[in-house]
C-alpha positions in Angstrom: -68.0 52.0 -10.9 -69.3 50.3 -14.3 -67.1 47.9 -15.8 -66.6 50.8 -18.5 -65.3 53.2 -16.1 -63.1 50.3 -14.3 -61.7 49.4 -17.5 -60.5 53.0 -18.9 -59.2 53.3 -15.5 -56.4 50.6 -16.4 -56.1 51.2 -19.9 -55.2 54.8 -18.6 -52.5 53.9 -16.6 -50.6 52.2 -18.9 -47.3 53.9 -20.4 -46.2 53.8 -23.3 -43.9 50.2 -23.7 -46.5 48.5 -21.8 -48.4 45.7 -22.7 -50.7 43.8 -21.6 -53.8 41.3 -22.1 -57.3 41.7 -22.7 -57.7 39.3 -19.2 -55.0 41.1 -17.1 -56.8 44.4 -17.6 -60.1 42.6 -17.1 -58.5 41.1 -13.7 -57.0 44.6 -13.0 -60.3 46.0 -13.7 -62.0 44.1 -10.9 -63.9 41.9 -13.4 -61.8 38.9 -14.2 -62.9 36.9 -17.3 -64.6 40.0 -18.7 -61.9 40.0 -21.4 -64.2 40.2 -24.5 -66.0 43.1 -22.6 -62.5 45.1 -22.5 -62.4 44.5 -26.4 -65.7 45.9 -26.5 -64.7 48.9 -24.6 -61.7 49.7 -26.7 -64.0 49.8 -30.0 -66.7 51.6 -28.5 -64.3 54.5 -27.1 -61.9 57.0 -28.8 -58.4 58.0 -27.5 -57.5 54.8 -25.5 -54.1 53.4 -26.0 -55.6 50.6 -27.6 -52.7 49.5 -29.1 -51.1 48.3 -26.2 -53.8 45.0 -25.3 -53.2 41.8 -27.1 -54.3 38.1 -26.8 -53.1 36.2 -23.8 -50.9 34.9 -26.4 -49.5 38.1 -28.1 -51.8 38.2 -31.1 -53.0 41.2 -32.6 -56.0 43.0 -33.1 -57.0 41.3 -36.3 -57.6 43.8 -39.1 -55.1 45.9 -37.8 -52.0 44.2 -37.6 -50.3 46.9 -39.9 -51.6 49.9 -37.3 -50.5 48.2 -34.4 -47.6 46.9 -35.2 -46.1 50.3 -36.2 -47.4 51.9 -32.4 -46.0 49.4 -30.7 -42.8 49.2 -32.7 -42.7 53.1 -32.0 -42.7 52.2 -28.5 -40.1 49.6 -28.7 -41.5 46.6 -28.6 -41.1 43.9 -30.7 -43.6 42.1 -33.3 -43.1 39.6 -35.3 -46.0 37.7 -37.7 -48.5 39.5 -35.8 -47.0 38.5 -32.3 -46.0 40.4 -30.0 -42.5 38.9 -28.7 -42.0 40.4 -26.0 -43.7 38.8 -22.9 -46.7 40.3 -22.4 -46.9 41.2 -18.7 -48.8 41.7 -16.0 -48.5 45.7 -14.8 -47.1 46.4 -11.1 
């Protein structure tokens, strides 16, 4: 499978409350330290939970801080100053 195809496949299987970073679904993906790749996936494809990837360190998507803020708050997670606060986590 392409990296593409790999990468949909994680972002797929996450449910909603889940969150992870743009490396873990790299590693998950089978291409660790592809994590820029996964960003580009997310912007090149429509009706990913996109919303649910962060930076190793919680950030944000920047530009969107207001949008995904409000999904993941809907989903019960906690942000604060464009952080997520919960511990982003690898998925089982």
């Amino acid at each position: 499978m392409a990296l593409r195809d790999d990468v949909i496949a994680v972002l797929g299987a996450l449910r909603p409350g889940e969150v992870v970073s743009y490396g873990e679904v790299a590693s998950q993906a089978g291409h660790p330290g592809a994590a820029r790749a996964v960003g580009r996936v997310l912007r090149e494809s429509n009706g990913l939970p996109w919303w649910r990837v962060v930076t190793a360190d919680g950030r944000l998507v920047p530009g969107l801080e207001d949008e995904q803020t409000r999904l993941l708050r809907a989903e019960g997670i906690t942000v604060r100053n464009d952080r997520v606060k919960r511990r982003v986590h690898e998925r089982r």
